[in-house]
C-alpha positions in Angstrom: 166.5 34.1 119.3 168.1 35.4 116.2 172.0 35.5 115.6 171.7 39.0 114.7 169.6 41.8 116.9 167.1 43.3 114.9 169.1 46.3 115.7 171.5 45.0 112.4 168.6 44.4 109.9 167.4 47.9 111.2 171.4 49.7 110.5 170.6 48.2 107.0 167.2 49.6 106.7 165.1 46.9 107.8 162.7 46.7 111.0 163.8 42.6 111.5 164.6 39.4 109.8 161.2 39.1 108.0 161.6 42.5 106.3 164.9 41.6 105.0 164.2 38.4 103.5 161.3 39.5 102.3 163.3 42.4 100.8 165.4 39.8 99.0 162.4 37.5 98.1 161.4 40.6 95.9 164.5 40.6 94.1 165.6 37.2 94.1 162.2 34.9 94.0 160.3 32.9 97.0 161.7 29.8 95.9 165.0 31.0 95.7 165.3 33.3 99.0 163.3 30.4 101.3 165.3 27.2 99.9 168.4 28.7 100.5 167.6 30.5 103.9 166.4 27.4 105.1 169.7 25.6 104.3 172.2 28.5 105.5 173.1 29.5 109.3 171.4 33.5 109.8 175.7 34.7 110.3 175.6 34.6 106.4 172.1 36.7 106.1 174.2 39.4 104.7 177.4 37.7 103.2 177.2 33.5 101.9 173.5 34.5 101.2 173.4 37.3 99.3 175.8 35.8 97.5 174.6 32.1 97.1 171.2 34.5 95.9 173.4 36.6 93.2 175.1 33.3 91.4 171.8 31.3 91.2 169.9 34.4 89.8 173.1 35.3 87.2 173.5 31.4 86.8 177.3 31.8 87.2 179.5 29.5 90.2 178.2 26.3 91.7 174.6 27.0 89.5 176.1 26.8 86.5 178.0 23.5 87.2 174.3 22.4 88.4 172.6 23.6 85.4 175.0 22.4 83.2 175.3 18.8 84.8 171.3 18.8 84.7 171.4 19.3 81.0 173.8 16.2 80.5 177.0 18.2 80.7 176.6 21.0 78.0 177.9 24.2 80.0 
């Protein structure tokens, strides 16, 4: 069983889970949508998500320590 109904993806404008992250695979990349949904609890579908999916897309937050850590420090 979900942690949402699909009654909540439905008040947002889609018919369950799988439409929404599909919805967000569109905008954010397969990669990107399925790595993190796998790693984050379905209460953050529409907060922690979403925004976890904005910073790694705009490279700003955590990413950009990543990013800049993976290319030997240079921010």
């Amino acid at each position: 069983m979900s942690y949402y109904p699909d009654s909540t993806y439905q008040a947002h404008g889609y018919a369950n889970r799988g439409e929404y992250l599909n919805s967000l695979r569109d905008t954010y990349g397969v990669e990107a949508v399925n790595a993190l949904s796998s790693i984050m609890p379905e209460s953050e579908d529409f907060d922690g998500l979403v925004t976890d999916l904005e910073d790694y897309a705009s490279g700003d937050g955590f990413y950009a320590m990543c990013n800049a850590e993976l290319d030997g420090g240079r921010a």
